[in-house]
C-alpha positions as CSV (number, residue, x, y, z in Angstrom):
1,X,-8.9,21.1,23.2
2,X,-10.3,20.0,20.0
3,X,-13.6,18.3,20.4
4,X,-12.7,15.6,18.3
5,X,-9.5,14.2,19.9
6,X,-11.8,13.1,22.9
7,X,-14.4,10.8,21.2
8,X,-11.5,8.9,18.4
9,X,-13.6,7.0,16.3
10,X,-10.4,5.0,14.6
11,X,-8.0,3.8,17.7
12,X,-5.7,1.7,15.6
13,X,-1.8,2.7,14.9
14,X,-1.3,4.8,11.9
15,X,2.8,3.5,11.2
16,X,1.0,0.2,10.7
17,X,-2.1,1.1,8.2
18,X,1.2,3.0,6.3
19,X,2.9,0.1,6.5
20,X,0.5,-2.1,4.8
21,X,-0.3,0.7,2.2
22,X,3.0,0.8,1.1
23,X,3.6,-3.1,1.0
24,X,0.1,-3.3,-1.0
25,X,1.5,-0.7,-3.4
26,X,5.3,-2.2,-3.4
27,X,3.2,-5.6,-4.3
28,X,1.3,-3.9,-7.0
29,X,4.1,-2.1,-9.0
30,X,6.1,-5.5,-8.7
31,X,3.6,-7.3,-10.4
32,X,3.1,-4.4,-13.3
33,X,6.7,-4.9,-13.6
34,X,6.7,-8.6,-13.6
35,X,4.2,-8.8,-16.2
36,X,5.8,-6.3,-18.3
37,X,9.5,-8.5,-18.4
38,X,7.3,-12.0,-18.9
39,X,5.6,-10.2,-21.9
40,X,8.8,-8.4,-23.1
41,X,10.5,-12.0,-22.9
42,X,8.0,-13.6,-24.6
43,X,8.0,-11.4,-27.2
44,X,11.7,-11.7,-28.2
């Protein structure tokens, strides 16, 4: 056995840290994109 899966430093749930990754990143790319169409309306 590998001597590191006996002392786990980090004990939290993985799916959930992914899940907030991706919902930071969703978040981020929204915004971009919302900037992008207020500036795009704007300038029209």
């Amino acid at each position: 056995m590998n001597e590191f899966e006996k002392d786990v430093q980090y004990k939290g749930n993985d799916f959930l840290d992914s899940g907030v990754a991706f919902v930071i990143s969703f978040v981020f790319f929204a915004v971009i994109f919302i900037i992008a169409t207020v500036i795009k309306a704007i300038g029209s």
